[in-house]
Every structure is written in structure tokens, then in C-alpha cells.
C-alpha positions as CSV (number, residue, x, y, z in Angstrom):
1,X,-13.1,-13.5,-12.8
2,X,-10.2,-10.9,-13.2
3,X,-9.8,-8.6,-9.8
4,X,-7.9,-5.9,-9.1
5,X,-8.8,-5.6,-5.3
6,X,-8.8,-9.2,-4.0
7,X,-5.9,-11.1,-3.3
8,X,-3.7,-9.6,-6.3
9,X,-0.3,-11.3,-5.6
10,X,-1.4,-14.5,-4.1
11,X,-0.8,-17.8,-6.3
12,X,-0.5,-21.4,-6.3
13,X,3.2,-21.2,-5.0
14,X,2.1,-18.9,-2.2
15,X,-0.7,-21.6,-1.1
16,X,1.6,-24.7,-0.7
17,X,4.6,-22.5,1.1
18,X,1.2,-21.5,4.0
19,X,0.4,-25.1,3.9
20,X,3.9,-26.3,4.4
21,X,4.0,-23.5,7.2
22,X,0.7,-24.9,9.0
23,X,2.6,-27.9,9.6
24,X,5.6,-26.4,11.5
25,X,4.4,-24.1,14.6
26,X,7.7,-23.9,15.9
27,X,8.4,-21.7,13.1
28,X,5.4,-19.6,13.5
29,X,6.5,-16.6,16.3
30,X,10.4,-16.7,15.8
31,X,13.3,-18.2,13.8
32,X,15.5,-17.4,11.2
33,X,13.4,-15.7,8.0
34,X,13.1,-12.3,9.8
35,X,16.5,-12.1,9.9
36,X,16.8,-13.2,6.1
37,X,14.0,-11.1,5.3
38,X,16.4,-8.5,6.4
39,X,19.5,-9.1,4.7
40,X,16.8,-10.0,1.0
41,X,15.3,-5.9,1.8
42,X,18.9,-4.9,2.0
43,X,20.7,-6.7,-0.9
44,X,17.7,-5.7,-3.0
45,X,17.0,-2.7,-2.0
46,X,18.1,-0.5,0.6
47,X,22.1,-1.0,1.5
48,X,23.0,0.8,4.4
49,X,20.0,0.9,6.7
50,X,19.2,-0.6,9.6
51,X,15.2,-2.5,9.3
52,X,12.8,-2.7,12.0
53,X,9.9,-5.1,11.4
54,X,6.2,-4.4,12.9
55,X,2.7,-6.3,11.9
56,X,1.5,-3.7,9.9
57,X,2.6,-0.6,8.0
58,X,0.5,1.6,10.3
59,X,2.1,0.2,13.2
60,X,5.5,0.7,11.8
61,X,4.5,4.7,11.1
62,X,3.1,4.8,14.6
63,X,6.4,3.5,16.5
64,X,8.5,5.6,14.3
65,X,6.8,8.8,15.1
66,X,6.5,7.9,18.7
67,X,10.5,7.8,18.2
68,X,10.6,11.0,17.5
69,X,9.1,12.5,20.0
70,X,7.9,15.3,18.3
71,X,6.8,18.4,20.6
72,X,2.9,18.6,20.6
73,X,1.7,21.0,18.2
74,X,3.7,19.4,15.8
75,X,2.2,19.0,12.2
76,X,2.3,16.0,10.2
77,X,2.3,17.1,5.8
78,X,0.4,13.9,4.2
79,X,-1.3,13.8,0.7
80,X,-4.6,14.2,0.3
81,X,-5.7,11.1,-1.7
82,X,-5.0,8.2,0.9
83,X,-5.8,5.6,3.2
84,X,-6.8,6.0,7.1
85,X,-3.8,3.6,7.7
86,X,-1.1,6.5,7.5
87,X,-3.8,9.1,9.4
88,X,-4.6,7.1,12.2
89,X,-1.0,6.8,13.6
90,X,-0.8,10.6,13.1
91,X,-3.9,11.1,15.3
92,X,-3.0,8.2,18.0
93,X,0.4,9.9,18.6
94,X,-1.7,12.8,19.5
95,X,0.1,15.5,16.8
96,X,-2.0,17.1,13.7
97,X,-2.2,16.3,10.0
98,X,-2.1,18.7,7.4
99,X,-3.3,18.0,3.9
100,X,-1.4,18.8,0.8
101,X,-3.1,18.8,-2.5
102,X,-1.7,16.0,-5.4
103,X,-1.0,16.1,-8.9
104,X,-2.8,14.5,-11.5
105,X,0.3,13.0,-13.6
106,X,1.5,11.3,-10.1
107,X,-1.4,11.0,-7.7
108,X,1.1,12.3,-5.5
109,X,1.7,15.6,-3.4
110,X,1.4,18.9,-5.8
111,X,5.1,20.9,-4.5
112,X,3.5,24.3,-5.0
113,X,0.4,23.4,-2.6
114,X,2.9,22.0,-0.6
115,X,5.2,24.8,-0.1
116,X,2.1,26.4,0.7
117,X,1.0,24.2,3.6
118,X,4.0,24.4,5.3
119,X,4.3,26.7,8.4
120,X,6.6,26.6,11.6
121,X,5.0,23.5,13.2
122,X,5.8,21.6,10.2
123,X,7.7,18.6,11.1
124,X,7.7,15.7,9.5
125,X,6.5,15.1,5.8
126,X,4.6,11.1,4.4
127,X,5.6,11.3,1.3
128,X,3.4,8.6,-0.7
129,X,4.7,6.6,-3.8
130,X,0.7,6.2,-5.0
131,X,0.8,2.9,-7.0
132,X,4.2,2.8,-6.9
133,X,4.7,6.1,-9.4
134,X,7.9,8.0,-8.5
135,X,6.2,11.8,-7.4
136,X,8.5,15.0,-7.9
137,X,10.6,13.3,-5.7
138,X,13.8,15.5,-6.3
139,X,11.6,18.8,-6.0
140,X,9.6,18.0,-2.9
141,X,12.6,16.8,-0.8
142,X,14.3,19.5,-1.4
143,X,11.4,21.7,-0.2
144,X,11.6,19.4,3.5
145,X,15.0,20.0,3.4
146,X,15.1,23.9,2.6
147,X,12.6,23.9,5.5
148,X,14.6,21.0,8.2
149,X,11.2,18.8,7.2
150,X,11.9,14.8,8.4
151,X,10.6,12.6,5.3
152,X,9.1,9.4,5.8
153,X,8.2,7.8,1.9
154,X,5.5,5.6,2.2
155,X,6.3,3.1,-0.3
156,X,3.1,0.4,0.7
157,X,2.7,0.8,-3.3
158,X,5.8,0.3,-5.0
159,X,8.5,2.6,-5.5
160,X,11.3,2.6,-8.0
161,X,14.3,0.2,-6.8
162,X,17.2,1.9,-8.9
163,X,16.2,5.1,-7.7
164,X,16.1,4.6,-3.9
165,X,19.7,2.2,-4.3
166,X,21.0,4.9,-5.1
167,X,19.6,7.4,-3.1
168,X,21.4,10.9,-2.0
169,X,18.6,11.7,0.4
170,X,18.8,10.1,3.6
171,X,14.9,9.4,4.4
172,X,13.4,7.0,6.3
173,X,11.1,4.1,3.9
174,X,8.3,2.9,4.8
175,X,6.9,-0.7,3.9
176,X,3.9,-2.2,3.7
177,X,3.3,-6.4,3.4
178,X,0.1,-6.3,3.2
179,X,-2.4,-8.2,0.9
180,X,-3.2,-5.3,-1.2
181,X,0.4,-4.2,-1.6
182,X,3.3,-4.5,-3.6
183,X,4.2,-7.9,-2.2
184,X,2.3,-9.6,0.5
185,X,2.1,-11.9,3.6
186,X,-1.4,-10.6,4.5
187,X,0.1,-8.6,7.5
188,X,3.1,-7.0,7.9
189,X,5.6,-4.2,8.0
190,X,9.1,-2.2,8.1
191,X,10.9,0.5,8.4
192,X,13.9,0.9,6.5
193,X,16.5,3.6,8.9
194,X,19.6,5.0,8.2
195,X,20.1,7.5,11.1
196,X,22.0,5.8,14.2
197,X,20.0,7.7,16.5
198,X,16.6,6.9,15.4
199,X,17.5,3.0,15.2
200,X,18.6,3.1,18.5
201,X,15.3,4.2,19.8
202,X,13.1,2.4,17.6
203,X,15.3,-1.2,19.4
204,X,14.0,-0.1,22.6
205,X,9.8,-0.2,21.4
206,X,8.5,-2.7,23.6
207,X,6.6,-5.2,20.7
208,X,4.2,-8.2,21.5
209,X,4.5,-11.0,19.3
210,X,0.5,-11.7,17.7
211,X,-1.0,-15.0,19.0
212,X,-0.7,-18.0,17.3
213,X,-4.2,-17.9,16.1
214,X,-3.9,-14.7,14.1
215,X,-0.9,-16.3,12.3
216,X,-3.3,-19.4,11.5
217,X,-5.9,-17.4,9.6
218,X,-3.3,-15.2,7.8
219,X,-1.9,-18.9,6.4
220,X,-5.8,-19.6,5.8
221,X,-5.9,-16.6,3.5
222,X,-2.7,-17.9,0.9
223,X,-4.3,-20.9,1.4
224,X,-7.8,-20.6,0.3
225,X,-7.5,-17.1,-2.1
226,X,-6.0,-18.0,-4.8
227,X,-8.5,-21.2,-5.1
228,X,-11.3,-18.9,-4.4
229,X,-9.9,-17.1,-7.4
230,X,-9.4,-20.0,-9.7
231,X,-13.2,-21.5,-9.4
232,X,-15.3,-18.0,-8.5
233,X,-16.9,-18.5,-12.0
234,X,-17.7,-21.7,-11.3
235,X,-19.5,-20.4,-8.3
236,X,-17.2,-23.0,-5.4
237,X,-14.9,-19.9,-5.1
238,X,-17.9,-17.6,-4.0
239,X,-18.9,-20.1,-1.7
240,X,-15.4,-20.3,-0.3
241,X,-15.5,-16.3,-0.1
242,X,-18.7,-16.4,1.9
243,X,-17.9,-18.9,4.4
244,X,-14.3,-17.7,5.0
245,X,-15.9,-14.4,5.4
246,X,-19.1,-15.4,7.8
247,X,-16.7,-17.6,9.9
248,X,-14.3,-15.2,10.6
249,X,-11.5,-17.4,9.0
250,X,-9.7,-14.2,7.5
251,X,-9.1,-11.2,9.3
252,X,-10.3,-8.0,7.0
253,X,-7.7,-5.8,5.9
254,X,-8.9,-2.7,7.7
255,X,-10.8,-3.1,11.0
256,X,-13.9,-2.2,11.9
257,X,-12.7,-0.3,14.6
258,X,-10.1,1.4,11.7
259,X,-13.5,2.2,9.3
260,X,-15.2,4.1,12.6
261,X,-12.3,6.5,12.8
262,X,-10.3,4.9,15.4
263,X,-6.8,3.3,16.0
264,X,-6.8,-0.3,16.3
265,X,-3.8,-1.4,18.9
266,X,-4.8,-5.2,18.3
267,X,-2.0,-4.5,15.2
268,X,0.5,-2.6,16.7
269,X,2.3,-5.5,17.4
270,X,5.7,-7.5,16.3
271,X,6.0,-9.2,13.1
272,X,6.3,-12.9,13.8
273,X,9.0,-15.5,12.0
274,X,5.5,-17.1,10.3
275,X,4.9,-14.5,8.7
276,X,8.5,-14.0,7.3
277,X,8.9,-16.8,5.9
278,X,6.0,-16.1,3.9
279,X,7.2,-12.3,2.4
280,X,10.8,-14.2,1.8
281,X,8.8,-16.2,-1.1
282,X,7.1,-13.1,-2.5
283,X,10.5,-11.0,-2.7
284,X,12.2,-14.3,-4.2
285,X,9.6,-13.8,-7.3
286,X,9.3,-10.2,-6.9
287,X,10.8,-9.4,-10.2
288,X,9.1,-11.8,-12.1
289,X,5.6,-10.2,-10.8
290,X,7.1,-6.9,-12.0
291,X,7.8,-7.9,-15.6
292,X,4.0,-9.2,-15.6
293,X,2.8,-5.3,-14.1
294,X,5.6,-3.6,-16.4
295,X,4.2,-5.7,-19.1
296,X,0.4,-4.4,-18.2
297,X,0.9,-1.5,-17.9
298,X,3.2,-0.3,-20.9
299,X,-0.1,-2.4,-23.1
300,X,-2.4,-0.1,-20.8
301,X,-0.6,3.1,-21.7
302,X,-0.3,2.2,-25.9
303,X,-3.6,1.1,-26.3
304,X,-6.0,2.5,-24.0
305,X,-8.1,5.8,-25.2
306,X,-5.9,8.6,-24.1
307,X,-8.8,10.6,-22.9
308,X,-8.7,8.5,-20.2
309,X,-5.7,8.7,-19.2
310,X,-3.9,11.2,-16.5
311,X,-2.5,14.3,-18.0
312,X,1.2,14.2,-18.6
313,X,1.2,10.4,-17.0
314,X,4.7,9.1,-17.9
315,X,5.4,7.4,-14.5
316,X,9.1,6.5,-14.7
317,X,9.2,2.9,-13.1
318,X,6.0,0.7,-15.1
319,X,5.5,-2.0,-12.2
320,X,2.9,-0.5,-10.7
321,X,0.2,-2.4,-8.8
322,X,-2.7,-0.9,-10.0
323,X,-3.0,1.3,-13.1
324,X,-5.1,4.5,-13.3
325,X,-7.6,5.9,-15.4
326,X,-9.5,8.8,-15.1
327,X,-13.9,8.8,-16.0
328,X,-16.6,10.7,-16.1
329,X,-19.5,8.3,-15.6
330,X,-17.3,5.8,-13.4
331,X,-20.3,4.1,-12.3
332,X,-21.4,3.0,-15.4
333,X,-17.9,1.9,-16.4
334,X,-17.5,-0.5,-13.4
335,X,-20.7,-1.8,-13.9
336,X,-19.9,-3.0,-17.5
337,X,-16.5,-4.6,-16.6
338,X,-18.6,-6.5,-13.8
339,X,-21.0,-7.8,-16.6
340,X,-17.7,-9.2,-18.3
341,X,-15.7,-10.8,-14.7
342,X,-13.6,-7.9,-14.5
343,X,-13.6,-6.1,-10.9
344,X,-12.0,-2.7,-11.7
345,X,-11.2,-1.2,-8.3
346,X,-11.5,2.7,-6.9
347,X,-8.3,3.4,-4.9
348,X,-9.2,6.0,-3.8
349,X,-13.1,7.0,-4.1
350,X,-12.6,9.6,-1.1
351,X,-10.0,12.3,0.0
352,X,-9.2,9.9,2.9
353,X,-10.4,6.0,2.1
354,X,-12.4,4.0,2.8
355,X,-15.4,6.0,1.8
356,X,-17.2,5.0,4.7
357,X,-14.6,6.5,7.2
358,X,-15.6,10.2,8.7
359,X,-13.5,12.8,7.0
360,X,-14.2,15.0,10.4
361,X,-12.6,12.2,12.4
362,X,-9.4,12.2,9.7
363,X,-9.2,15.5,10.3
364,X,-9.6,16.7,6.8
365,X,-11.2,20.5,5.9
366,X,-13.4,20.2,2.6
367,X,-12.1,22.0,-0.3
368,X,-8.8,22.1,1.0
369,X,-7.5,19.9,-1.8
370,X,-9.9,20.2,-4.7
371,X,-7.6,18.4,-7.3
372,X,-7.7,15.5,-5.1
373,X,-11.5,15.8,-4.6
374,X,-12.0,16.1,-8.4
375,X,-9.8,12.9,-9.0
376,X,-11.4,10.6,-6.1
377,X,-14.5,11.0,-8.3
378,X,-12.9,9.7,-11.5
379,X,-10.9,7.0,-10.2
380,X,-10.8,3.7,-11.5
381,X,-7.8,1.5,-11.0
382,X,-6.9,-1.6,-13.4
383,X,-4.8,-4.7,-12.2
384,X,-1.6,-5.5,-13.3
385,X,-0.3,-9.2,-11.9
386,X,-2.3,-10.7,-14.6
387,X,-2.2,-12.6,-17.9
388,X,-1.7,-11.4,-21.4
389,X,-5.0,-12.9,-21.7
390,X,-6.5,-10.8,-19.2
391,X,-4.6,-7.5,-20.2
392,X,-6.4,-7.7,-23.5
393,X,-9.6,-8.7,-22.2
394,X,-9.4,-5.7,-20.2
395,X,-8.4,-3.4,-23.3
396,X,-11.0,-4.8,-25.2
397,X,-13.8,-4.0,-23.1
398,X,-12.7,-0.9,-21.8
399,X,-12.2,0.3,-25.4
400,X,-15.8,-0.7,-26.4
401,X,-16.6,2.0,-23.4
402,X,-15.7,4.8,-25.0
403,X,-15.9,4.5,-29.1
């Protein structure tokens, strides 16, 4: 079975590092690795800022704009064409989110509807990296910063490394570790700040370390995914998935208090030393996981049907996590990959995902951002940490789709 949802960057490497961990509790709530996870983000990737880790992305975007203590009719500009993980913290720090319509060839914010949406109590601007394609990036910070606009770029997806190394804007990055992003240790998050000021408050959040029971089921996940992976076809893997899932053994990615609507402040918490050790071994391998998504996706783009394909999609890094294509009858498509083990996935099927979360809770007006409607019914995303084998099973039977 080839997924695009489950699990995508856990291996067999991943599962003997958890079980090694499992072994060692001293390690698991603090030591050494967040401190090398640190100085890996920095060497890597962001010289010059000071990182603050948190258990989840959310939880990193909700301290940060507590930091800023933003007067109260302040208005937050995110994309629609999203996740409730970067509304909720809007809405739990009590200030307002306003929508800004996307683009088809990035999937991110559209700078004319943006300049559009801004008015005096814009404040701060979430500027997604949606699966890891570089938006108008130039174009749109230069929009914030014609109109003193504080951007946070939400780079849970991917972003391109060269770029941001050598980066003239000074913008605060936000990072994701969790399971479905660009690397992984289930749970996890950072902020990446250069402003002096802002790292001086963000020392001062009070943080709880999770208990040492959360950090158990997060090495249960590396453990047991990528086995439940390896033998779903031969039916042991779906019983794995079932038990796991009916035992509680795994925590799911978004709550259930999360999917009504609501902030969950059970992961607003510290990110333990367990769980760095465990993101230290993903950014170790991190470029050979990108050569396998570059090498995906450049097959993707020459020899998929280009009717499917995003208009003028030329996304300027190729190691994206998930790639995009664009159909009319989306159901029946996902229905015939199933019928071949391929799960195709549907980031995202609504304005503000998961579908089952209230778009009147999230805050979002309907037909405010009609591009992004249209697209969250076309959707359908392809992995890209997978074999050549798999990229041209893929090809193959979406190709016999649409003849």
C-alpha cells in the first residue's frame, strides 16, 4: 500500500532510534539533543536566530503572538486554504483572523486580494509555504512591510533552504515536527527569531514539560508505523492500525477537542529532550528524503496529463511533501487509486481543514475566498518520500484516469 497521508517520513531507521530511546528514560524530558537540535536548524538553515522549541507548531504560534502583545482589535492576515492548527492560536489569544484569497500556481496567499484585506488593524501576516512551494514571497513581504505588517512564514510544509539562508527580510519562521510534515518526531515545534526583543520575551513563557507517558506513545508511533506500512497488504499492518488506534496507543494528530472548534492547551507545552533526539535523526537524512521528493515530483510534473496540473505551477524548490493536482470528478479518482493501494490524500478538502471543523467557529465568511473554495474541491495531493517503483505506479494509474 502506497500513502500519502499516513506516516510519510517514518522508516526502519526511525523505528530502532524510538526503540533505542524506550530504553533510556533519563533521556526522555531533558538532555543534550535540544540543544543540538538547535545548533543542526542553525547550521542548516537559519544562521543568525535565536530558536525556541514548543510541542507543537500551534503552540509555538500561540506563545509567539502572546509575545506580542498585540492591542485587541488586532487582525491576524492568514490564507484561506489551511489547517485549524494556525487558526486556533489566533482565536485563543483572543485577536481576529482575516482571510486572504490564494493563488492557484502556489496554493498560497493571492497579493492583490491581499492588499485588499488589509486595513488599519492589520498586524501581523502567517504567511504559508503550502507543500513547501515558495509563494510570491518577494511581492507579498514587501506589501507587510509597505504597511509595518509583522510576518510570521509558516513553514510546517517545506520551504526553500537557499532562499531563507540567505534571506534580506527579517521574519520570524515557523516550524512544524509533526508526523505529517516536512520531517517529523510525531510532536513538535519551533520558532526560528532574529529580533532581540521578541527572544527575550518568548525566554520568559512559562513551559511544562509533557508527561512521560505522552513521550512513550510518540516512540510507539516510529515504532509500530512503518511496520504497519510494510505488512498492510498482508492484512498484520491493518491489524496493528486498529489496535494501536482502539487502545489509545497513538495520540491523533489533531484532537478531538481541535476538530470541535476549540483550543487544546494539553499541547501547549515544552518540547522534551525525547523527542529531540528523535527530529536530530530526521534532519541528519533530511537531504536524502529531499532528493527522493525532488526526484517525484520533477517525474510528476514531465509525465503527468497537464490538464491536471495547477496553472503556471513551476514551484521553484521540487522537495515538496505532497504534490498537487487539480480534478473534476475527485471522488472517482481517489476511489480508483484505492482499488490499486494507493491512498491519494485531500490537503485541503475545505477553506479551513479538517472538513469536519465549523467554518463559523474558524471564523471564516463564505465566498470571501472563492479561488480557494473552487480549489478545496479539486484537490488531490500525491506523495513524494517514495520509491521509483511507486512514482511510476502512481503515473501509471493516474494516466489510465484521464486518456
Amino acid at each position: 500500500m502506497i500513502f500519502t497521508d499516513f506516516a510519510p517520513n517514518e522508516e526502519l531507521d526511525d523505528s530502532l532510534l524510538a526503540i533505542k530511546l524506550i530504553f533510556q528514560p533519563w533521556k526522555w524530558k531533558k538532555g543534550k539533543a535540544t540543544e543540538l537540535t538547535k545548533k543542526l536548524l542553525e547550521r542548516k538553515f537559519f544562521p543568525y536566530h535565536c530558536f525556541h522549541f514548543f510541542l507543537s507548531g500551534r503552540a509555538a504560534l500561540y506563545y509567539v503572538l502572546k509575545a506580542l502583545r498585540l492591542p485587541a482589535d488586532s487582525e491576524i492576515l492568514v490564507q484561506a486554504f489551511t489547517c485549524e492548527a494556525v487558526v486556533l492560536p489566533i482565536l485563543a489569544n483572543n485577536l481576529h483572523v482575516a482571510y486572504v484569497d490564494i493563488e492557484e500556481s502556489t496554493f498560497s496567499m493571492d497579493p492583490k486580494d491581499l492588499q485588499q484585506k488589509i486595513n488599519s488593524n492589520s498586524k501581523v501576516m502567517i504567511l504559508q509555504h503550502t507543500f513547501g512551494i515558495m509563494p510570491q514571497r518577494d511581492k507579498i513581504l514587501e506589501i507587510a512591510r509597505n504597511n509595518k505588517i509583522l510576518v510570521i512564514e509558516d513553514l510546517a510544509h517545506g520551504f526553500d533552504a537557499h532562499t531563507l539562508r540567505h534571506d534580506k527580510y527579517k521574519t520570524i519562521k515557523l516550524l512544524s515536527f509533526g508526523r505529517s510534515k516536512a520531517f517529523s518526531s510525531v510532536f513538535g515545534g519551533a520558532l526560528a527569531v532574529s529580533d532581540v526583543a521578541l527572544n527575550q520575551k518568548l525566554k520568559k513563557m512559562p513551559l511544562n514539560l509533557p508527561s512521560r507517558l505522552f513521550i512513550f506513545r510518540q516512540y510507539l508511533y516510529k515504532i509500530l508505523t512503518p511496520l504497519v506500512k510494510a505488512t498492510y497488504d498482508l492484512h498484520l499492518g491493518r491489524l496493528i492500525h486498529a489496535v494501536s488506534k482502539s487502545l489509545n496507543l497513538w495520540l491523533p494528530e489533531v484532537s478531538l477537542k481541535e476538530k470541535q472548534g476549540k483550543p487544546d492547551f494539553s499541547i501547549i507545552k515544552a518540547y522534551p529532550n525525547g523527542l529531540a533526539a528523535l527530529i536530530i535523526h530526521q534532519l541528519k537524512k533530511v537531504n536524502k528524503i529531499n532528493n527522493r521528493r525532488k526526484k517525484a515530483v520533477s517525474s510528476y510534473l514531465k509525465h503527468l496529463p497537464k490538464s491536471i496540473l495547477p496553472v503556471n505551477f513551476r514551484p521553484v524548490n521540487l522537495h515538496l511533501i505532497r504534490f498537487p493536482i487539480l480534478v473534476d470528478h475527485r471522488e472517482h479518482l481517489l476511489a480508483s487509486l484505492k482499488k490499486e493501494k494507493i491512498i491519494a490524500g485531500t490537503w485541503y478538502d475545505q477553506v479551513v481543514a479538517p472538513k469536519n471543523v465549523s467554518l463559523i467557529t474558524m471564523r471564516y465568511v463564505a465566498g470571501s475566498c472563492p479561488k480557494a473554495e473552487n480549489l478545496c474541491k479539486k484537490i488531490v495531493n500525491l506523495p513524494t518520500n517514495i520509491t521509483t517503483q511507486q512514482i511510476n505506479k502512481i503515473i501509471k494509474q493516474v494516466k489510465l484516469n484521464f486518456k
